[in-house]
C-alpha positions, 0 to 999 in steps of 0.5 A: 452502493455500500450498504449501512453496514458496511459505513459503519464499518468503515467509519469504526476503522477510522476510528481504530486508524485515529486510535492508533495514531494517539497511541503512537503519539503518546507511546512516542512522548512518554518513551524518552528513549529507553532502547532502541526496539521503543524508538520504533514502535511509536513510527509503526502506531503512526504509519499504521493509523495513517494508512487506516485513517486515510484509506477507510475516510477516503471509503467514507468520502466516496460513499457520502459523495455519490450517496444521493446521485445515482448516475453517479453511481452508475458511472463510477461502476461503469468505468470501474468494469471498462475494458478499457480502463482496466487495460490502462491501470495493468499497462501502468501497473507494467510499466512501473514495474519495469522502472522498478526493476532497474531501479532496484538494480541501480539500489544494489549496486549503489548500496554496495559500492557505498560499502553498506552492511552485506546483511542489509544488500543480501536482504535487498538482493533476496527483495528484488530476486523473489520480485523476479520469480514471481514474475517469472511465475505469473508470466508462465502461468498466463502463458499457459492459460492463453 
């Protein structure tokens, strides 16, 4: 279980995630279209404080919720710690990655036969290519270690 400290801390970087929502709101409505770098720094306040906002709540929802239950509490680390569950979440976590990688290549080949900017497919084609090495990298390493 969590201990005060750390809801606190939760509760300030929820907080922070709300404050970065006003500022991008605000930054947003007083920015009436200056250049075109202003037209995107009010969406990356927004998105960032979404994702603080939203992660550290979720932290805080959890921690109220099982606070007072301590099967609860017990259960939940159980399950977290299963071998079984782990190996579920990383055969998941294989197959989205295997999804991902054709469609990444569907992407390429769709955005180049639509013509889009050569930067913009080079930076794609380097995404989806250092996703591959890194792959190929994890695959040698726990080949070696089994």
């Amino acid at each position: 279980m969590k201990k005060n400290k750390d809801i606190l801390k939760d509760w300030a970087f929820a907080f922070l995630g709300v404050g970065f929502l006003v500022i991008g709101f605000l930054i947003h409505k007083n920015s009436a279209g200056r250049d075109q770098m202003m037209t995107v720094v009010p969406y990356l306040f927004i998105a960032l404080g979404c994702g603080v906002f939203g992660h550290f709540t979720g932290n805080i929802m959890k921690y109220y919720s099982i606070k007072n239950n301590e099967d609860l509490m017990r259960q939940l680390e159980i399950d977290k710690k299963d071998e079984r569950n782990i190996l579920i979440t990383e055969k998941s976590k294989a197959k989205a990655y295997d999804l991902m990688i054709y469609l990444f290549a569907a992407m390429v080949l769709i955005f180049s036969l639509m013509g889009v900017d050569k930067l913009q497919i080079v930076i794609i084609v380097a995404i989806y290519l250092s996703i591959q090495v890194y792959a190929l990298y994890w695959s040698s390493k726990l080949e070696n270690k089994m």
